[in-house]
C-alpha positions in Angstrom: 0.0 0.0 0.0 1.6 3.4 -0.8 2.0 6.0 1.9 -0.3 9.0 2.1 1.4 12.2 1.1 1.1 15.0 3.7 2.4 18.5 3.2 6.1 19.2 4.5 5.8 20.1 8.2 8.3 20.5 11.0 8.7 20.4 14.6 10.9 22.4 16.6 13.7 19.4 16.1 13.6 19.8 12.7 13.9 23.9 12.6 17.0 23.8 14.8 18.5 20.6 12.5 17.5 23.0 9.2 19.2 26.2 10.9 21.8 24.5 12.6 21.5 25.9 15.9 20.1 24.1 19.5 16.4 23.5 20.0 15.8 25.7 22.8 16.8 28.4 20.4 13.8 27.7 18.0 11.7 27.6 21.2 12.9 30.9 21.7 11.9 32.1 18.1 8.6 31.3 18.8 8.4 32.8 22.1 9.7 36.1 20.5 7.4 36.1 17.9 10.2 35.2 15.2 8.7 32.1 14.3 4.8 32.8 13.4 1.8 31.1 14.7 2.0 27.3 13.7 1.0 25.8 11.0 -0.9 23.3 12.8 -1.0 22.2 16.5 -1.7 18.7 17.2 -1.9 17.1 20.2 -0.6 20.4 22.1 2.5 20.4 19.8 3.2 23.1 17.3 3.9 22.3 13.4 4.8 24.8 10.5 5.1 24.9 7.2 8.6 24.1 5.4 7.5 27.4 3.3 6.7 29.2 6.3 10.1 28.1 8.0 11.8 29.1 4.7 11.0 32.6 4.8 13.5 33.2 8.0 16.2 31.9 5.0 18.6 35.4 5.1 17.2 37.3 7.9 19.3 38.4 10.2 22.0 35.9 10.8 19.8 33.0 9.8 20.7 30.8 7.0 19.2 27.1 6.2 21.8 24.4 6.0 21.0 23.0 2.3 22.9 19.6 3.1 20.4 19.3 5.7 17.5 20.5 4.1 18.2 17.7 0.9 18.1 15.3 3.9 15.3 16.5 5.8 13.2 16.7 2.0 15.2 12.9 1.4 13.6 11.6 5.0 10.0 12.4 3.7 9.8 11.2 -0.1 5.8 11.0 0.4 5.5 14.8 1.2 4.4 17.8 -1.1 4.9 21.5 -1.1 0.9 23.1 -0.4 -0.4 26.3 -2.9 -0.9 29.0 -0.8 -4.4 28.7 -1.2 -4.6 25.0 -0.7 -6.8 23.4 2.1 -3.9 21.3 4.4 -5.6 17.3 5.3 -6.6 16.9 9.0 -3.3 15.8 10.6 -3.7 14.6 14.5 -1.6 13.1 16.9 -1.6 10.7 19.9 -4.2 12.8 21.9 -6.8 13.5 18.8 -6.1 9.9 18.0 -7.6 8.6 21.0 -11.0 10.7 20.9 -11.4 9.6 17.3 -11.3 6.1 18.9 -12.8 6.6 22.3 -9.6 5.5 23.8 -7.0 7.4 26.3 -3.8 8.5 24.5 -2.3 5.5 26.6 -4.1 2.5 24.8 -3.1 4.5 21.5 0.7 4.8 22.5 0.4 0.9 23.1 -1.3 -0.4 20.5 1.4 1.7 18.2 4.1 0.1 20.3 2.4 -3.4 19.2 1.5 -2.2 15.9 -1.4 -2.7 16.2 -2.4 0.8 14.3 -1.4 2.0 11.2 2.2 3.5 11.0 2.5 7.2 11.2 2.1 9.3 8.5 4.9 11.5 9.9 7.2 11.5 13.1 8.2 14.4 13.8 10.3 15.9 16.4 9.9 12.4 18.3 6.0 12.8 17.8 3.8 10.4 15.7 1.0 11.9 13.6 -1.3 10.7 11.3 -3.7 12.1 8.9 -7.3 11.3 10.1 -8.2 9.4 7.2 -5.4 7.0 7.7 -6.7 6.2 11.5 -10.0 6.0 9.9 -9.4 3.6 7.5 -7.7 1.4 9.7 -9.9 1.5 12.2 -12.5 0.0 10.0 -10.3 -2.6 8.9 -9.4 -3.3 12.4 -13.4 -3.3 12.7 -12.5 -0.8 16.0 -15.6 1.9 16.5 -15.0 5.4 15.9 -16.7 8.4 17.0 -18.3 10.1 14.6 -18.6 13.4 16.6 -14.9 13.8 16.6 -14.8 13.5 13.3 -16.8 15.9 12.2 -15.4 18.5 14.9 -11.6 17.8 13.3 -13.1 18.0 9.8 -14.7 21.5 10.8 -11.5 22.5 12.2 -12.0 22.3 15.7 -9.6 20.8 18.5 -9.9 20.4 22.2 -8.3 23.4 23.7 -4.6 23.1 22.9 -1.1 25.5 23.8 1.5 24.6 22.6 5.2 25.0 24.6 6.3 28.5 23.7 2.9 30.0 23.0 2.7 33.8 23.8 -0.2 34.4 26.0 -3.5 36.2 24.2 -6.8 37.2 24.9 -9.2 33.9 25.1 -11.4 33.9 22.2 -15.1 34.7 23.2 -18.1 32.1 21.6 -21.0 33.6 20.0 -23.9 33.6 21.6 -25.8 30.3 21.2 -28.8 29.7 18.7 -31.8 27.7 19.2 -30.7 24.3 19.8 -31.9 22.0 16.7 -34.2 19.6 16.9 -33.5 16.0 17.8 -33.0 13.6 14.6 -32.8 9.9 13.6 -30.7 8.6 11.0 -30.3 5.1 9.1 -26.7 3.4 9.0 -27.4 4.2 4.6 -27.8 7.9 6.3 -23.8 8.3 7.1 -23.0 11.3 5.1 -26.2 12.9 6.1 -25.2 12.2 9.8 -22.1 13.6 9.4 -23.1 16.8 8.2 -25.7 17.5 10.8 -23.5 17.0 13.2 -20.6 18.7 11.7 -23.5 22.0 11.9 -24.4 21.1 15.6 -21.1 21.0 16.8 -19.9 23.9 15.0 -22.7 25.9 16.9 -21.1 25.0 20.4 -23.4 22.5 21.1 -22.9 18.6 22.2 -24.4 15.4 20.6 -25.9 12.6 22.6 -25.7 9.7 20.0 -28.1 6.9 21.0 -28.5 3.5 19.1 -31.6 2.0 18.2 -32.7 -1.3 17.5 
């Protein structure tokens, strides 16, 4: 089976490998405000861009090692370059893992020291992640349960709360006020996509699902 291509991304470990300089020093960066918000934060870790890490390239006294950057591109042969205006796959870690199961990140971390779930898409900076559709398609194989709920809140963007080492402090974002909640609904196992997207819209209104089977 060929691996899933996922965009070039890099954790801390890989900035200070590409820069040649200690990782506490591209903690710093983002502490400062040198390195920008990340590109993604899964499972409380922080991710950019290789594009976004390449624009520090010749500022300052910052210059990208390009022996290391051939290795770092040679490491991931599955991985692409995003357009700027391209939509980037859900990518999750340990933490996101384990909702999307109904598990506890500690069942994931053994089943992936027993292999017993599908290789990571990426490791990076120590850290596993996956793309979502890769634990979801091996969950059905494995004929494990997911939750359809977390699905649909990862597919709308949405995370647990999440801060990532190094974060600089801001004001915590305010919700909207709440609509009227929507009526209650029952849908047929040939009613998946339909399912989905209702409660993709019910969760992305702040509310929570109660999913109960029926025989």
């Amino acid at each position: 089976m060929a691996q899933a291509r996922v965009p070039y991304l890099l954790g801390h470990a890989e900035i200070a490998s590409l820069f040649q300089i200690e990782r506490q020093t591209s903690q710093k960066w983002r502490t400062e405000g040198t390195l920008p918000e990340p590109d993604l934060v899964a499972s409380g870790k922080p991710y950019w861009l290789l594009t976004t890490v390449l624009r520090l390239d010749g500022v300052g006294d910052r210059q990208v090692d390009e022996r290391q950057l051939d290795a770092y591109k040679a490491a991931i042969s599955h991985a692409y370059v995003p357009r700027e205006d391209e939509q980037l796959p859900v990518i999750i870690g340990i933490q996101e893992v384990a909702r999307v199961l109904g598990r506890d990140a500690q069942a994931v971390s053994r089943w992936r020291n027993r292999r017993r779930i599908a290789e990571p898409d990426l490791v990076l900076s120590g850290s596993p992640l996956w793309l979502l559709e890769t634990i979801i398609a091996d969950a059905y194989q494995r004929q494990r349960s997911v939750v359809l709920a977390e699905i649909a809140l990862l597919r709308a963007g949405q995370r647990a709360p999440q801060k990532p080492r190094g974060r600089r402090s801001g004001n915590p974002a305010v919700r909207p006020p709440k609509a009227v909640a929507p009526a209650e609904r029952t849908f047929t196992s040939d009613e998946q996509a339909t399912a989905v997207e209702f409660l993709e819209s019910v969760l992305t209104q702040g509310y929570s699902v109660v999913i109960k089977p029926q025989t």
